[in-house]
Residue, then its C-alpha position, 0 to 999 in steps of 0.5 A: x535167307x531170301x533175298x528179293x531183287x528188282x531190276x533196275x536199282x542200282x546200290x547206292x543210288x538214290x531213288x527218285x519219285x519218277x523211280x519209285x512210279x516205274x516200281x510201282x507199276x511193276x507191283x501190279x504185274x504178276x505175269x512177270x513174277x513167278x514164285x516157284x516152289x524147289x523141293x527134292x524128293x529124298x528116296x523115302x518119297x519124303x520132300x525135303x528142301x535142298x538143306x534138308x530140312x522139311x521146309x520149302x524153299x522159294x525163288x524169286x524172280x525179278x519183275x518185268x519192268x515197265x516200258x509201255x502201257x502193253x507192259x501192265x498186266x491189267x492192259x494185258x487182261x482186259x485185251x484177252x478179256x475183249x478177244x474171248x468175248x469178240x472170238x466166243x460169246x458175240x457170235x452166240x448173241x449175234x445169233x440171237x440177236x441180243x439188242x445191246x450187242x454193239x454197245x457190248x462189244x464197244x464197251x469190251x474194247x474201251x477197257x483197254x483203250x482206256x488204260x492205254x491211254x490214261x498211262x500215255x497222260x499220267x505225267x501230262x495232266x495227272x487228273x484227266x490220267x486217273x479219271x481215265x483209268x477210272x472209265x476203265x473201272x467202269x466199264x468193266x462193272x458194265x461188261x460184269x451186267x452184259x454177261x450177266x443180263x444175256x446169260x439171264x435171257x438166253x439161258x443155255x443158249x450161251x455158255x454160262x460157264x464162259x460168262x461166268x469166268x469172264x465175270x470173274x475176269x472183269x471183277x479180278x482186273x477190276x481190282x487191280x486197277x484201283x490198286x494202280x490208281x492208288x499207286x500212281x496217286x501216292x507217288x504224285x503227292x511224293x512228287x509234290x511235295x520234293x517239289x515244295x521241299x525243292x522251292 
């Protein structure tokens, strides 16, 4: 039988919403979780799990938990995201001159400031948190057409493949931070009403 833990809970313990907003977060991290596949190659070259049978058996391993904003995988991301494009594809358009490279450049950088500072507000002013975080969704649809417009005007002059993958990288990241947003959106409706229910 496989047996999932997180860190941090405690049997018997009640969990509060603040708990529960710390778990959640945790869910949108894959870089902490890896799910390994453990198999045994018999003599024949067939694999077969640790009982024998056919099947694959998988282990888990907990999440890292979250401390900071440095510790969300979508921070981690979109800095990586503004290093590779600072480092290999703004000294190709700092060549050719590329006219919107500043406002590229400050736009690459915003995305992670953004979450950084949104998850520094989330229990201070929640709306002003989430419209934050919600910057950062936009800008990474901006990044998404600056790759795209200069990989249309300067063609093989710029790695397409580079552009692509970054693209896709904003696009994936994306979507990571509307499923954090909602996450933060859920536990905070789960806070107010305990605190009704407390009243």
């Amino acid at each position: 039988m496989r047996r999932r833990e997180r860190v941090g809970r405690v049997p018997g313990r009640r969990v509060s919403c603040l708990d529960a907003i710390f778990f959640a977060e945790a869910d949108t991290m894959s870089a902490g979780e890896s799910r390994t596949a453990v198999t045994a190659t018999s003599a024949s070259g067939n694999a077969t799990s640790a009982l024998g049978s056919t099947n694959t058996m998988y282990k888990f391993k907990p999440k890292t938990p979250i401390r900071s904003f440095r510790d969300l995988e979508v921070y981690q991301k979109t800095l990586e995201g503004a290093v590779i494009f600072y480092k290999d594809v703004r000294p190709d358009l700092l060549k050719l001159k590329y006219d919107l490279l500043e406002g590229m450049t400050n736009c690459a950088l915003s995305i992670p400031l953004f979450i950084a500072e949104s998850h520094g507000m989330r229990f201070s002013d929640f709306k002003q948190a989430v419209a934050t975080l919600e910057k950062a969704m936009r800008d990474c649809n901006k990044m998404i057409v600056y790759l795209e417009q200069a990989e249309g005007i300067y063609g093989t002059k710029i790695s397409a493949d580079l552009a692509e993958d970054l693209s896709r990288r904003y696009l994936d990241v994306r979507g990571k931070m509307f499923r954090l947003e909602k996450s933060w959106q859920k536990f905070r409706q789960a806070d107010v009403q305990m605190a009704k229910f407390k009243k």
